[in-house]
N, C-alpha and C positions, 0 to 999 in steps of 0.2 A: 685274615686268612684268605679271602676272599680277591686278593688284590692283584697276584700273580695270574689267574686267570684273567682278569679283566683287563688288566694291560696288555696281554697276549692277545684279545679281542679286538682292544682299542689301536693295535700296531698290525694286524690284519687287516681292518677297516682300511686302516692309515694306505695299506697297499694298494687293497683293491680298488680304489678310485682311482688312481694314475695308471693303475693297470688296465684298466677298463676301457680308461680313454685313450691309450695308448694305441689298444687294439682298435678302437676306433677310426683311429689315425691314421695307421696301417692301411687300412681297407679304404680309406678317404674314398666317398663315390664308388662306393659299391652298388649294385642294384636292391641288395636287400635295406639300403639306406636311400633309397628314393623317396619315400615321403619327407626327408630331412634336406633335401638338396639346397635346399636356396640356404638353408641357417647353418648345417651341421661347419663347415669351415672357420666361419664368425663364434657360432656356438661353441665346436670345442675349443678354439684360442680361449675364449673368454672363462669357461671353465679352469683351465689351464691354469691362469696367469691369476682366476680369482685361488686356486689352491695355494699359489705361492705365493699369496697375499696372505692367507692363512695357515703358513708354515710351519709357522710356531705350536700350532694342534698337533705335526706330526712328530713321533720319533724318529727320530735318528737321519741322518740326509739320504738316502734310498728315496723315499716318498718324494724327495725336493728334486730329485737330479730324475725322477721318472716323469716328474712332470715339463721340466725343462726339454726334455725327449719328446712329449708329447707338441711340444710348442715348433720343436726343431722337424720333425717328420710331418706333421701339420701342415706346415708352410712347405716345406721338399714336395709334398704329395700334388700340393693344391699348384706351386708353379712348375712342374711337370704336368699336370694337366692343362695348365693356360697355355704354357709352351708349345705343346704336341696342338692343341688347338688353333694356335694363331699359325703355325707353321701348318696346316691343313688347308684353312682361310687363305693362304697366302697363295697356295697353289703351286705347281710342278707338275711335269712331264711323267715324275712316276704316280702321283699321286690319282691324279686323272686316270693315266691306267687303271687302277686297280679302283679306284673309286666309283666307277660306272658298276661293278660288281656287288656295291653295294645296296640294300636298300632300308630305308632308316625309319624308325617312326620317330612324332616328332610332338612339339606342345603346342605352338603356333606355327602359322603359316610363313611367317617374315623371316623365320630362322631358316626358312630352308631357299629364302630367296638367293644368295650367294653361292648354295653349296649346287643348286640345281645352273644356277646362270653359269658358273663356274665348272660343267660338268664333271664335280667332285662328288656326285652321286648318280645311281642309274635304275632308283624308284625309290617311293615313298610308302609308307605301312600307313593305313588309315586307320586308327584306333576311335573305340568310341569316347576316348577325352577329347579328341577333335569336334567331335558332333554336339558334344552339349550343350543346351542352351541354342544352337541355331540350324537354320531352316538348309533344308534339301536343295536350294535355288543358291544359300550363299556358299556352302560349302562344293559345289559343283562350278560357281564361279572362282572359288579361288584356286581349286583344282585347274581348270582353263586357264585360269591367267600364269599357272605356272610352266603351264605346256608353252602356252605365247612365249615366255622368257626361253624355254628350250628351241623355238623355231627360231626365235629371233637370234640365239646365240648358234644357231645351225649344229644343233645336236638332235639325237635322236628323242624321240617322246618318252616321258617319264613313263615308267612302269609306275602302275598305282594301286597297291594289294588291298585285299581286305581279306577279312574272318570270318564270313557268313557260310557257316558250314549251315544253317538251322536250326532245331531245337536247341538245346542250352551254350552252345556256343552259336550266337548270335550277336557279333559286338557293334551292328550296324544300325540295330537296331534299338531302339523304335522307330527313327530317323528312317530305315526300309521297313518295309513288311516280314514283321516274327513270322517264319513258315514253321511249321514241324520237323522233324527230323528225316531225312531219306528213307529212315527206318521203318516210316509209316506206309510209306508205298507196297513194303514187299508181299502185303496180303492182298493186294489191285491184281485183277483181271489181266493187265500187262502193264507189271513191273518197270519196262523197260523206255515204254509210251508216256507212262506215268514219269517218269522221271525225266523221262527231257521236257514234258510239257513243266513240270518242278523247275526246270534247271532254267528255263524260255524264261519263264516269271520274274526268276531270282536275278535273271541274268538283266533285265529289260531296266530292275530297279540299282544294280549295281552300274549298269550302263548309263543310266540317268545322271548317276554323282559323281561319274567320271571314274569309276574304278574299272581296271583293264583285267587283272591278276586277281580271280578268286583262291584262298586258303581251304579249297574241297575240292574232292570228294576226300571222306577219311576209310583208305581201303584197310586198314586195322579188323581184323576179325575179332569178333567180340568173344573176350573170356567167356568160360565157364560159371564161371564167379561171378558176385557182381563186384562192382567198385569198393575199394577198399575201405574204411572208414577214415583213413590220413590222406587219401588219396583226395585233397579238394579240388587237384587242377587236372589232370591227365582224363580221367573220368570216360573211358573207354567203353566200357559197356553201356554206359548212357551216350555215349556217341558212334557207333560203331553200327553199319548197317543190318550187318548178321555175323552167323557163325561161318556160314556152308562160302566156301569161297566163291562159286557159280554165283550163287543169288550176289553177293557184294559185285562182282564183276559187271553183271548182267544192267545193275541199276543204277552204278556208280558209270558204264557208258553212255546209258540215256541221260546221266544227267552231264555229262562232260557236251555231249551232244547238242541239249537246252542252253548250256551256259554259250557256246560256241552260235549259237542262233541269236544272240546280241550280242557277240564281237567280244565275249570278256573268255577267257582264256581260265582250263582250272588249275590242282595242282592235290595230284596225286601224295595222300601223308599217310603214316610219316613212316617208311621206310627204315629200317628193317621190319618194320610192325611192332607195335605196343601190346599187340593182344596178350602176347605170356607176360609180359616184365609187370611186375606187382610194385617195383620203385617209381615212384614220380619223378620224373625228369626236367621238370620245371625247381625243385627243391634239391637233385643228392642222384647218382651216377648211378647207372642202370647195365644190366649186363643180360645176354642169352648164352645159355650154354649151350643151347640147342646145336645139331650140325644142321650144315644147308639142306641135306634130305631132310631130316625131320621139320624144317621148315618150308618145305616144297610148299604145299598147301596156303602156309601164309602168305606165302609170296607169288602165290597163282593170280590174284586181281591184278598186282604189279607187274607181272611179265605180260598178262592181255593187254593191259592198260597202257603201258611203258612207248609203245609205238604209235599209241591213237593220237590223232592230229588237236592243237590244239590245248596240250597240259604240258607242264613241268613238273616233276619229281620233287617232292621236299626229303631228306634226310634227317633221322630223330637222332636224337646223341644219347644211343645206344651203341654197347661193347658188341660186336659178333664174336664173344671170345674165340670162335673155330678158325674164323680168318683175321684176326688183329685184335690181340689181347691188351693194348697199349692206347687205341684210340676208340674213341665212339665213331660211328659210320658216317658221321656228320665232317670227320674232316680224317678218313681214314685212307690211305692211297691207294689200301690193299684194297678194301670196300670198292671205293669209288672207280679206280682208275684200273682194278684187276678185277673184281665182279660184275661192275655194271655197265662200264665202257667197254672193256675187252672179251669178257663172257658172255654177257649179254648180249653186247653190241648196239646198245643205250647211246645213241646219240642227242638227247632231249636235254632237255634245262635240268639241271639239277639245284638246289634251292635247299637252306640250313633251316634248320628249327633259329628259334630266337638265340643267337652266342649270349645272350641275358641270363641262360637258364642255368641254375646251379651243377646240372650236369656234368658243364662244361666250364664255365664260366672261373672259376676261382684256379684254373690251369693255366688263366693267362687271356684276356679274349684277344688280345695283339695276333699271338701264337694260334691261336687256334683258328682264327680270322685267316692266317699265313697258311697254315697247313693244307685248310681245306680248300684255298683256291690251288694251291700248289699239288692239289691230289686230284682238281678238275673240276669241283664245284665253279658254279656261273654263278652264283647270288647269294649273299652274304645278309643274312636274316639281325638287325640289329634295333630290334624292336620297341622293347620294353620300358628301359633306359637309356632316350635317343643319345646322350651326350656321349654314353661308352660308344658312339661310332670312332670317334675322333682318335680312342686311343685304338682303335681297330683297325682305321685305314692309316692310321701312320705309322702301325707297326708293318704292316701288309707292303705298303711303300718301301720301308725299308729292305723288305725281306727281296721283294723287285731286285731293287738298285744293288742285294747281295749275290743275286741269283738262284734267292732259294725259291721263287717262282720263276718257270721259264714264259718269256714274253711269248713263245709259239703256245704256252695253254692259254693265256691269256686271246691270245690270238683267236683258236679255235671257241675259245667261249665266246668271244665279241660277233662272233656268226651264230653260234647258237640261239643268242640273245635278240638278234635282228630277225632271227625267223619266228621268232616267239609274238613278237609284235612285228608283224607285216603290214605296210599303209596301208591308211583306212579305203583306199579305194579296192583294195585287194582282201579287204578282212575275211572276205566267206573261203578266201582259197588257202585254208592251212595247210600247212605242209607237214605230211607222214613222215614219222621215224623209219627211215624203210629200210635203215642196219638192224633193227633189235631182231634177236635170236624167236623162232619159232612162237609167230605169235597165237595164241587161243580162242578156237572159235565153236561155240557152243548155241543150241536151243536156249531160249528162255526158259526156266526152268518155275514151278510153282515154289509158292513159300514153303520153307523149312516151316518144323514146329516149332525150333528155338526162336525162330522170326517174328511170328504172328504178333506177340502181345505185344511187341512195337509199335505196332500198329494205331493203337488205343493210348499212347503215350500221349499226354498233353505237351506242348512246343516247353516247356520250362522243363521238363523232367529231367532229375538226377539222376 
């Protein structure tokens, strides 16, 4: 009696495995399969080809010809990727273009010898998988030896970012000095003082390891709420320097100020502001319904900030439904090239969240890598999983050589970008955004109450 179910079980089973790896297939080298990278290709053939060894376990040929599938997209997936790769390596006139726009993280230093000599990239993400295990002295040599390769091939100096905003995002760290959060300042006597002498420190020890491009200040005003309990990566209110946008303004310039006092350079994040959006943007698509007045306030630190000498703008891959229900602002045109360029009058680096992040990322990063330079972004954030650069600048190339990027934004970016890094004998003399619209100038103002308990935050706090 019992046997009509259990067959019905055992021919479900039967599916779900070739369906499973199928899907896997699909997505060959996705980011959320980065800890599988070296095996998942070998791994699932091998699954694959051992199901069809044991064929005879399944009913009916559905199971047989889905795994035959899985063998055949498998391999489709994996020599499109080696393809688009060696054709990257190999180099071109458009690829170079749009390649200096890029900046990549990476796993070793050797991989990035060809893509830098070959100025197929135009900076480097410093993550702390770089740092483990070794010393401040070697990792700042191999940083130098890779600039040597850029002077020697008579290119411009790599841009070389890092993530040391302080308290819990700190990824430079041990290897620098864990400082606390900016947030801790805002109950100091002056805020303002306090924070460039912060930013002097941070900057002295980032200048040390040869990183030029810091990932701070986060002008994010801090929820109401605190952090979400799904929320493990965004973590806003544990990073955010206050609520009152004065105070954020006032601290997050002393520290732009300090970082500029060793030659390292900040970047203003992340644009549109995370403070209302309750989705994580590193895992699933985020949206504001807000209008731009009701977001005046959040975007107060951004408009003071936006012209100060010295930072670049990060954009998050957030929807501004009010002005582009279609893209997030990370590669949006209406965003970028109708609010911040032309209303604004934002002439400064603009800079993507990681294309890594699920926000964005399963839309296509080729595409999305193309739109947002073709909307006016300068820097192209491919951080997490360095290897997705490859399909990113060679779909970006192609969009070039269609003319769905014009060479004159290109153009206009490649000067934004030379002012960004001015030679070193010229470092102290940054150059002011002196287009942006009505900039804001205010007293130092005392700490908010929402502030204070920041203050007493240990450098780890969630």
């Amino acid at each position: 009696m019992n046997r009509q179910p259990t067959g019905r079980l055992a021919c479900g089973a039967a599916l779900l495995f070739p369906l499973l790896l199928l899907g896997l297939a699909w997505h060959l080298k996705h980011p959320l399969l980065y800890w599988l990278r070296h095996v998942e290709t070998p791994l699932l053939l091998a699954l694959a080809t051992g199901g069809l060894a044991w064929r005879r376990g399944f009913p009916g040929r559905l199971p047989v010809a889905l795994l035959l599938a899985v063998i055949v997209v498998t391999l489709a997936r994996e020599g499109e990727y080696q393809a688009q790769r060696a054709a990257v390596l190999a180099g071109g006139d458009s690829l170079r273009t749009v390649g200096e726009h890029f900046i990549v993280g990476f796993t070793d230093f050797a991989e990035l010898q060809p893509l830098a000599a070959g100025g197929l990239i135009g900076g480097i993400y410093l993550g702390k998988r770089n740092l483990r295990g070794r010393s401040m002295a070697a990792v700042a040599a191999d940083i130098a030896a890779l600039q040597a390769v850029r002077r020697r091939a008579e290119l411009p100096p790599l841009i070389v970012a890092g993530d040391q905003e302080g308290g819990p995002v700190s990824h430079l760290s041990p290897l620098l000095e864990a400082m606390p959060p900016l947030a801790s300042l805002v109950g100091s006597n002056d805020p303002p003082a306090a924070a460039r002498c912060y930013g002097a420190r941070q900057g002295r020890g980032l200048a040390a390891l040869g990183v030029n491009l810091n990932f701070g200040p986060v002008l994010d005003l801090r929820p109401a709420a605190p952090d979400q309990p799904h929320d493990r990566l965004s973590r806003i209110a544990a990073r955010a320097i206050a609520a009152d946008p004065a105070t954020v303004g006032a601290v997050a310039s002393g520290y732009i100020d300090g970082l500029a006092d060793s030659g390292v350079r900040a970047t203003l994040k992340h644009f549109p502001g995370l403070g209302r959006v309750r989705q994580d943007t590193h895992l699933r698509a985020a949206q504001l319904d807000d209008s731009p007045a009701t977001l005046a306030a959040d975007w107060q630190p951004f408009r003071q900030l936006a012209g100060h000498s010295g930072a670049a703008m990060m954009l998050g891959h957030v929807t501004l439904a009010a002005i582009d229900r279609q893209r997030a602002a990370s590669h949006s045109a209406a965003v970028i090239d109708g609010l911040l360029r032309s209303e604004w009058g934002y002439d400064g680096v603009l800079i993507t969240d990681d294309l890594n992040m699920g926000a964005v990322y399963d839309l296509g990063i080729g595409r999305v890598a193309s739109e947002a330079l073709a909307a006016g972004v300068d820097l192209v954030l491919v951080s997490y999983d360095p290897r997705q650069f490859y399909r990113a600048v060679y779909a970006a190339a192609d969009a070039l050589e269609r003319g769905a990027i014009a060479h004159s934004r290109l153009r206009h970016s490649a000067r934004r970008l030379a002012e960004l890094l001015p030679p070193a004998e010229s470092r102290a003399e940054f150059r002011s955004n002196a287009k942006i619209a009505a900039p804001v100038s205010f007293p130092c103002p005392d700490a908010p109450a929402d502030s204070r308990f920041a203050a007493g935050k240990p450098a780890h706090a969630g």
